[in-house]
N, C-alpha and C positions, 0 to 999 in steps of 0.2 A: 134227873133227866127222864123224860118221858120213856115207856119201854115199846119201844117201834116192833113189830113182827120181822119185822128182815134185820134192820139197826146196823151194826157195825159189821157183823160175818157178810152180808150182802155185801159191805164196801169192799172187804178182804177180796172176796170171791172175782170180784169186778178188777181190781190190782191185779192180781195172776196172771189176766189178761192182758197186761200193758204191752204195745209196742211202741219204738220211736215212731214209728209213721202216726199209729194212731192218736199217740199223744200228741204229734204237732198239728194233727187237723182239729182235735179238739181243742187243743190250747185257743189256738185260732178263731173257732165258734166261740169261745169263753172271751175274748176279744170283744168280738162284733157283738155279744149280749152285756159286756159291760157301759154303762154310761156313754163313752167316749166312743164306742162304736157306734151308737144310738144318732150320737148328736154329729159324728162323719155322715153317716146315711141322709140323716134330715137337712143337713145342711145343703148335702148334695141336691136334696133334690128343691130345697127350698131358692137354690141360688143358680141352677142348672133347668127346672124343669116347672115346677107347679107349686106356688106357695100355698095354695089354700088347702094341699093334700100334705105338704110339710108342718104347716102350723097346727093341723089336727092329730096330727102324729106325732107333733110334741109334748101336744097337751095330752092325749092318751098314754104314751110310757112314761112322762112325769107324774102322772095320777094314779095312774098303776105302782109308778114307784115310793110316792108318799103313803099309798092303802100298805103295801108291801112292807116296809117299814114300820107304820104302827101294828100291823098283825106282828110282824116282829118282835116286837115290846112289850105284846098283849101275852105273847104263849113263850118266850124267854128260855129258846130249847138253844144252848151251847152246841157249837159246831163238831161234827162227828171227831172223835179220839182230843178234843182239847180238856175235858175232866180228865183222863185219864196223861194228858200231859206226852203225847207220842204223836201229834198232829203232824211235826216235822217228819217222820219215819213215813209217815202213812201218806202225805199230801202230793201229788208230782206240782208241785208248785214252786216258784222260788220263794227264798227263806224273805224278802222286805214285804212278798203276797202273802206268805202263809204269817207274818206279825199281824200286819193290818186286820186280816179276814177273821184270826183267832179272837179277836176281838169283839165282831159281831154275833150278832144268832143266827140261827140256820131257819128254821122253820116259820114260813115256805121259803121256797126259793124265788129270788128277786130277779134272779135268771130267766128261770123256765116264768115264771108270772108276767113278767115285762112281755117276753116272747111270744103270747099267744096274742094277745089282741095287737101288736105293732104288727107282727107278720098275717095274723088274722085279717086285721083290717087293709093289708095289702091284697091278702088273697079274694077276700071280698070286693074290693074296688077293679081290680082286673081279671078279665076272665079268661086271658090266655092259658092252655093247660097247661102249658111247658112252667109257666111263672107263678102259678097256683101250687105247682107238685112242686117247686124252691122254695116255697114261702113255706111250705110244709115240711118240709126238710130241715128248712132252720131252726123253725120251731122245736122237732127231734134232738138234733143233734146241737143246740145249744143248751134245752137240757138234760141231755144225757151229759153233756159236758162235764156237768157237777159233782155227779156221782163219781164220775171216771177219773178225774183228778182228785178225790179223796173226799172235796170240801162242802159235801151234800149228804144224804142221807136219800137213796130212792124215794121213801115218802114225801121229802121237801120238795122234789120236780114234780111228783101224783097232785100235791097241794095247791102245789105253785098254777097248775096247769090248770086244774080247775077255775083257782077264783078267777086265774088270767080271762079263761072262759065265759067266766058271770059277767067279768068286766068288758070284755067286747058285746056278749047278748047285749046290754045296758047300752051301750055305744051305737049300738048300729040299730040298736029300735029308738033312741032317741034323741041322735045326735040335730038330725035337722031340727027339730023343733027346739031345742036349745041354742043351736047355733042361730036361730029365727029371732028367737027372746035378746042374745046376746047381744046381733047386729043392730038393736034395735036403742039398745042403751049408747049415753053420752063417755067420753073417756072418760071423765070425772068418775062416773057412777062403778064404772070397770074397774075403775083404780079403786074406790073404796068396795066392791064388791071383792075385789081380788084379797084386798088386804083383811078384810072383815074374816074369810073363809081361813087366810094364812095364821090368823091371830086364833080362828076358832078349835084348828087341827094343832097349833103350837099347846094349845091349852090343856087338848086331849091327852097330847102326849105326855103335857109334864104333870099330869092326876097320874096317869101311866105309872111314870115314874117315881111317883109318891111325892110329888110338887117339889119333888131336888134336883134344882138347875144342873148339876154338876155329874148325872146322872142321862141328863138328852142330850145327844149328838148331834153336836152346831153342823153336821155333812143332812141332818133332816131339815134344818132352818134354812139351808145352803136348798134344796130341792121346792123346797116356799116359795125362796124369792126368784129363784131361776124361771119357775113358769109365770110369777108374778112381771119378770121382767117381760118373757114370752108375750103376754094378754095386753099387756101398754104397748106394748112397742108396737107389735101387728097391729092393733088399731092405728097409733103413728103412723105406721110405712102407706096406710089406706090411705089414710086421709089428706096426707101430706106429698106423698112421693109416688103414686101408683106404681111403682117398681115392677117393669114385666121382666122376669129369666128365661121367655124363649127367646133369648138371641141364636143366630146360626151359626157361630165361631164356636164350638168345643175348646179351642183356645181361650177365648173370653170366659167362657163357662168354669173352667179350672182356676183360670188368675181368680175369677169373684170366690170361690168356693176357699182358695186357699185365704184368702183375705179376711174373710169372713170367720174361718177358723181362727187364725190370728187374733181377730177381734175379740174374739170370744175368749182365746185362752188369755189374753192379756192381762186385763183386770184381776183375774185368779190371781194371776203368777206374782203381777209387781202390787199390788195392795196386800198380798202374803207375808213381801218383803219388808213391810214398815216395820221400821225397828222397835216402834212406843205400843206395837200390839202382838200379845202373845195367843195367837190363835187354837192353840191347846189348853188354855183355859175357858169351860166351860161355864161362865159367866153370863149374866142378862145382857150386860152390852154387848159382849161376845157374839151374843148370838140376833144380836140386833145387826151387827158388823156383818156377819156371816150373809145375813137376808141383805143387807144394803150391797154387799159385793157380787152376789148371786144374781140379785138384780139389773147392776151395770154391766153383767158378759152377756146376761141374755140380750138388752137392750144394745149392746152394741153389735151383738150379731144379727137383729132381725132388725132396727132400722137405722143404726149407722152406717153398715156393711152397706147396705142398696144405696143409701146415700151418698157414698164415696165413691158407687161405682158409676152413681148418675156422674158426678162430679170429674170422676177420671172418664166420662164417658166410656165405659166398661156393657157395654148395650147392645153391640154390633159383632 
């Protein structure tokens, strides 16, 4: 394992300091920066308020989080105290969090990296002060999250923040012009540019991995097809459904939003359940299953959801 300057004594140091109050606010930010808090927000705002600032927000902390992941791979630094086998002792986390997390690598953090350019690009798009110094805050305080719960290393937040950093610069000096080129392509061409890119980053990872299937994590094949589903379907809901989410019921706004999560977690949950596939096997079809399944919750939350809401007339 790499030898960090601060490394493990900084984690102790930061433990000392534990209160309940403070562990439950950070737990909470540790929440809202994981995945499922990501895709609450975007949903919210995708089904409540402004698709075209939803959909770019999805495709930026999915692409944050697929870069995130293969840096992952590339520098293969073990999560702070799991060599040493006391991560339990050390973690304020529950024991089904701290199995899963002991698992992955630490460096950077996927945390604090997701966090800069989603809440970046938030704070950039509005210039309210009050909602610029939030969007700042969160960014802080969900990576300091990491450290504080045990499951980071100070430097993986310093790391994490950075390329988040590079990654928005990159974003916001070249998004319109991208988004110009994109609008400009047929679905077909989306569909094979989407999958050409998912098949090119699957590739990288498994040289990564010394080309052993059983060695890549079908949850990075699962982040492929999920923005893969993203890029179809939003073209879909354009072209097919013009689907507007300013209606003026906040009642409406909540039933589409819960709906729409439903949609999404659905396909996860019951295609998990099929009894003839074992999703712990990190096999080629595996991982073909993985992008096909990824791909139906995206597609069902960005244009079936609007679709059923035209249908239930959910508009008003």
């Amino acid at each position: 394992m790499p030898d960090f300057p601060l490394g493990l004594d900084a984690l102790k140091a930061i433990a000392e300091y534990r209160t309940e109050f403070w562990t439950l606010i950070l737990h909470t930010f540790t929440l809202i920066g994981d995945k499922e808090g990501y895709i609450l927000i975007i949903v919210g705002i995708y089904m409540m308020y402004d698709k075209k600032l939803a959909l770019r927000l999805a495709v930026i902390v999915l692409s944050t989080t697929i870069i995130n992941q293969i840096l992952k791979m590339i520098i293969a630094n073990p999560r702070p105290f799991v060599l040493e086998g006391t991560y339990l002792k050390h973690w304020e986390v529950s024991h089904s969090y701290a199995e899963v997390t002991a698992m992955e690598f630490s460096t950077p953090s996927g945390h604090a990296m997701a966090s800069v350019p989603f809440f970046g690009y938030l704070h950039h798009t509005y210039h309210n002060l009050h909602f610029r110094i939030i969007a700042l805050a969160f960014i802080l305080l969900i990576g300091f999250s990491r450290p504080y719960l045990g499951v980071h290393y100070l430097e993986d937040i310093i790391l994490g923040w950075g390329f988040g950093g590079l990654i928005l610069a990159i974003v916001l000096k070249y998004e319109e012009e991208v988004c110009q080129h994109w609008n400009k392509l047929s679905l077909f061409q989306i569909s094979l540019t989407s999958i050409g890119v998912s098949l090119l980053f699957w590739l990288t990872t498994l040289l990564i991995k010394d080309a052993n299937i059983t060695n890549l994590p079908t949850a990075f094949t699962g982040s492929l097809g999920f923005i893969f589903g993203i890029l179809i379907g939003a073209r879909l809901e354009k072209t097919t459904l013009g689907f507007d989410p300013k209606s003026k019921s906040i009642v409406i706004k909540l039933i589409r939003t819960l709906l729409t999560m439903a949609l999404i977690v659905a396909p996860i949950v019951l295609l998990k359940k099929l009894p003839f596939i074992d999703w712990t096997d990190n096999s080629y079809t595996n991982h073909l299953l993985q992008y096909i399944r990824y791909t139906i919750s995206a597609l069902s939350g960005i244009y079936i959801a609007p679709w059923l809401s035209i249908k239930l007339k959910l508009l008003s």
